[in-house]
C-alpha positions in Angstrom: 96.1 10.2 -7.1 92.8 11.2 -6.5 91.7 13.6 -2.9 88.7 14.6 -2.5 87.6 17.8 -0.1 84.6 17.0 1.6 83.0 20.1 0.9 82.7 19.3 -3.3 80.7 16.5 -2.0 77.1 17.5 -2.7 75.0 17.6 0.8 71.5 15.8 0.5 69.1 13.6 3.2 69.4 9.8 3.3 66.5 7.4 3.5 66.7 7.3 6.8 67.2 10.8 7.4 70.5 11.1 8.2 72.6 14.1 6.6 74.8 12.7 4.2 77.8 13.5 1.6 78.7 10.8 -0.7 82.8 10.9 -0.8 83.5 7.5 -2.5 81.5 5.1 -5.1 82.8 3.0 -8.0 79.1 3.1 -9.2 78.8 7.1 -9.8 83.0 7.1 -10.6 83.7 4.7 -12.7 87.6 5.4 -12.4 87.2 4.2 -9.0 88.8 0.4 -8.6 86.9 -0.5 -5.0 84.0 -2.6 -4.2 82.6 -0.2 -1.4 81.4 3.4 -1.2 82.3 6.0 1.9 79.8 8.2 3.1 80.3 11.4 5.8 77.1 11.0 7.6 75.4 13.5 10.5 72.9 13.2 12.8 71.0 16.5 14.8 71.3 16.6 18.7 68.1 14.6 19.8 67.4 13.1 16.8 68.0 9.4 15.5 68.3 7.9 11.9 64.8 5.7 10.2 65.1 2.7 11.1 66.2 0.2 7.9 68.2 -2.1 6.7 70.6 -2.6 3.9 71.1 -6.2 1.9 75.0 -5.5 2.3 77.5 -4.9 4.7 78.2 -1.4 6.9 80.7 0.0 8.8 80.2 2.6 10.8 83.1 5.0 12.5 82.4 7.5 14.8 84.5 10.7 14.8 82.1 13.3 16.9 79.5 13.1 19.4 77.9 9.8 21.4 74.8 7.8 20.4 73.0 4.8 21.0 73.6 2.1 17.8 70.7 -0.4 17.5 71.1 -3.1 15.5 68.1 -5.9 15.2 67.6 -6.5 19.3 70.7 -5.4 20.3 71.5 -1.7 21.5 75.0 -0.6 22.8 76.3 3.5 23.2 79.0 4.2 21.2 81.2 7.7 20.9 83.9 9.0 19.2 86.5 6.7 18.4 84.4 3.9 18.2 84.2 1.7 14.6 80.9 -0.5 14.3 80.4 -3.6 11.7 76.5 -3.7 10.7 75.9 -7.0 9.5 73.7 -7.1 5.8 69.9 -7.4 6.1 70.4 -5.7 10.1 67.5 -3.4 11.1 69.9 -1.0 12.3 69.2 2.5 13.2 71.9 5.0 15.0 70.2 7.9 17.6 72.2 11.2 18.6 72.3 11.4 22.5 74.9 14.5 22.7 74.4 18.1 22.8 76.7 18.1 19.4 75.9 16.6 16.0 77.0 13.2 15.6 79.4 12.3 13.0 80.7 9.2 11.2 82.0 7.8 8.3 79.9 5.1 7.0 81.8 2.4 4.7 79.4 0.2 2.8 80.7 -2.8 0.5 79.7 -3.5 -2.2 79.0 -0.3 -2.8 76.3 1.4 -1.8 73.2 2.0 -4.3 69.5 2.5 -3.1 68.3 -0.6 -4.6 69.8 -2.0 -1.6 68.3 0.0 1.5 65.2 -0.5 3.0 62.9 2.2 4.9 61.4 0.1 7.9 59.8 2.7 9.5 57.8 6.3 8.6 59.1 9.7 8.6 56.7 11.5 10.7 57.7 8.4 13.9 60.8 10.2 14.2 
């Protein structure tokens, strides 16, 4: 059995700029016997994720908060509760619209590794 605490996950920015704790990946745990990774992301009040894209697939599940999820021309609100599928290759970028920090898991199979993201946009156009 293996449970992991959230808080022995090490806190660090993503490439987009979300606030992220890697929980999950068979690539840094070898003991691991799973395809994908699981990420705890945040995102400020106000502030929204780089736009990029990833060459696999993404799941997104909302646990706090309410944003608006972009992905390629498409745009639709989302909140707590809800579970988004992110298509691979998507330019997909998620943007906080509460007064509280939005929060979700973020499943990503095969596992995530940064060979595989793209940056589509700079920091400072945040």
């Amino acid at each position: 059995m293996k449970v992991i605490t959230l808080e022995e996950c090490a806190e660090f920015i993503g490439g987009d700029n979300s606030i992220l704790r890697e929980i999950l990946n068979p690539l840094k745990d070898k003991t691991l016997k799973i395809r994908y990774s699981i990420a705890h992301a945040r995102v400020k009040p106000g502030e929204r994720t780089l736009l990029h894209s990833l060459d696999r697939t993404e799941v997104y599940h909302i646990i706090q908060g309410k944003g608006i999820m972009h992905i390629d021309e498409e745009e639709k609100e989302v909140k707590a509760g809800d579970t988004i599928y992110i298509p691979p290759n998507s330019r997909q970028r998620i943007q906080n619209t509460s007064d509280k920090e939005l929060i979700f898991v973020c499943i990503v199979d095969p596992a995530w590794e940064k060979e595989g993201e793209e940056i589509l946009e700079e920091t400072d156009q945040r």
